[in-house]
TORKOL-4160 file (C-alpha; in steps of 0.2 Angstrom, whole numbers, padded with zeros to 4 digits, m for minus):
67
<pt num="1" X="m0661" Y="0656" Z="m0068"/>
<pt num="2" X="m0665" Y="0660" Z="m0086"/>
<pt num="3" X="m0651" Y="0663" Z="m0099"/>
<pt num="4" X="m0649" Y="0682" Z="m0103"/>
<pt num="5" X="m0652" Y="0685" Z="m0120"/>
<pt num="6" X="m0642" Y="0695" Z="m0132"/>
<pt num="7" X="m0648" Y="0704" Z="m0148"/>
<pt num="8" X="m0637" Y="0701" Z="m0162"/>
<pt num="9" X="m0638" Y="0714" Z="m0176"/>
<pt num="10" X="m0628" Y="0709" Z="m0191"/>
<pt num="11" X="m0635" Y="0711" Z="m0210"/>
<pt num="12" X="m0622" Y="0695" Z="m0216"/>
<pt num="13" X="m0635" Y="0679" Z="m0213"/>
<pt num="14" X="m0616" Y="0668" Z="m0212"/>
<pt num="15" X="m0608" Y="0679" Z="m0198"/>
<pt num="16" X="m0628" Y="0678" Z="m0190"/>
<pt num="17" X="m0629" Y="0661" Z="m0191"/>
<pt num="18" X="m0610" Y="0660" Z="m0183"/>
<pt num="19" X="m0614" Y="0674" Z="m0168"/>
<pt num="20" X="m0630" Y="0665" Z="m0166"/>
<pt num="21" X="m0621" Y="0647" Z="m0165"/>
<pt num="22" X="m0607" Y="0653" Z="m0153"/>
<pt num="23" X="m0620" Y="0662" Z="m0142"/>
<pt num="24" X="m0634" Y="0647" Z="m0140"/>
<pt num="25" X="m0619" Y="0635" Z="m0136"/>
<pt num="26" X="m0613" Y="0645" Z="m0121"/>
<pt num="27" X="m0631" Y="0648" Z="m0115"/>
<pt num="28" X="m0637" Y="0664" Z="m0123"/>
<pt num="29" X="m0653" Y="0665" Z="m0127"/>
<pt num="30" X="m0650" Y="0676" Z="m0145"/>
<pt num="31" X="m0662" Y="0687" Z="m0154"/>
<pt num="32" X="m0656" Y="0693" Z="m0172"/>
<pt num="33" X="m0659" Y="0707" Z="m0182"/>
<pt num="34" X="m0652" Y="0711" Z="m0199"/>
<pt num="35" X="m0658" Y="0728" Z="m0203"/>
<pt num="36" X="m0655" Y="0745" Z="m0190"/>
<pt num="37" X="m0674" Y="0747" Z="m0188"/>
<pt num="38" X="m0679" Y="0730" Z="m0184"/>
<pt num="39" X="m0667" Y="0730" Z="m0173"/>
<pt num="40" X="m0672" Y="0747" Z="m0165"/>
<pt num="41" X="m0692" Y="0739" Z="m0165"/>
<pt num="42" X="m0686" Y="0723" Z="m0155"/>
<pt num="43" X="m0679" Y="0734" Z="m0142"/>
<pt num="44" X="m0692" Y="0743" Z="m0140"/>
<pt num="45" X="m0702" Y="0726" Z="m0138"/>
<pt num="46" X="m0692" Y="0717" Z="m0129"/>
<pt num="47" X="m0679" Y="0714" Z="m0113"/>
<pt num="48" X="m0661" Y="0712" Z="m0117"/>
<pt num="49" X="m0645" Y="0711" Z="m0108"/>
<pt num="50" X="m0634" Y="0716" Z="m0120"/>
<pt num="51" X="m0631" Y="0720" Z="m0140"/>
<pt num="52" X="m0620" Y="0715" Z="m0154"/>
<pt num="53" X="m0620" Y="0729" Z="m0167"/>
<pt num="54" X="m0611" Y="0728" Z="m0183"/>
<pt num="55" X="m0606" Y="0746" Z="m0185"/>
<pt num="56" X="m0608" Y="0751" Z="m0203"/>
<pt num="57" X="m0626" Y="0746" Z="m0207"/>
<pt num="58" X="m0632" Y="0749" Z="m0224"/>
<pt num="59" X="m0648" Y="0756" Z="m0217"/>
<pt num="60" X="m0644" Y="0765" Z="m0202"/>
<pt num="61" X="m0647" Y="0783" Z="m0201"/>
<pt num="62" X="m0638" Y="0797" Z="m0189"/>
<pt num="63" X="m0651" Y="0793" Z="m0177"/>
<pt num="64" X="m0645" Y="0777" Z="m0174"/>
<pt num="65" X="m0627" Y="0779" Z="m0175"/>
<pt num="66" X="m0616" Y="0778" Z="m0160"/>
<pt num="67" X="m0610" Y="0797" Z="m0153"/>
């Protein structure tokens, strides 16, 4: 079975490098994105079963906030 992989988006590399630490230990595959249109590129590119989404990005626009 492959591990499901969770998108971590989070502009602080320290709380990234925790998320990403926690995530890969329990079996997570874990992609990471710092910015809100990287992280909209990589879904667009790519399969993933769940997101971690800081909510106050610096560069996120009304399009990419939550409703």
């Amino acid at each position: 079975m492959d591990a499901m992989t969770v998108l971590c988006v989070e502009n602080d590399p320290d709380s990234l490098d925790t998320l990403r630490f926690m995530l890969e230990g329990i079996g997570y595959d874990v992609m990471a994105a710092t910015r809100a249109g990287q992280a909209l590129d990589l879904l667009t590119t790519n399969n993933v079963d769940g997101v971690l989404l800081e909510y106050d990005l610096p560069d996120a626009t009304p399009q990419c906030e939550p409703r």
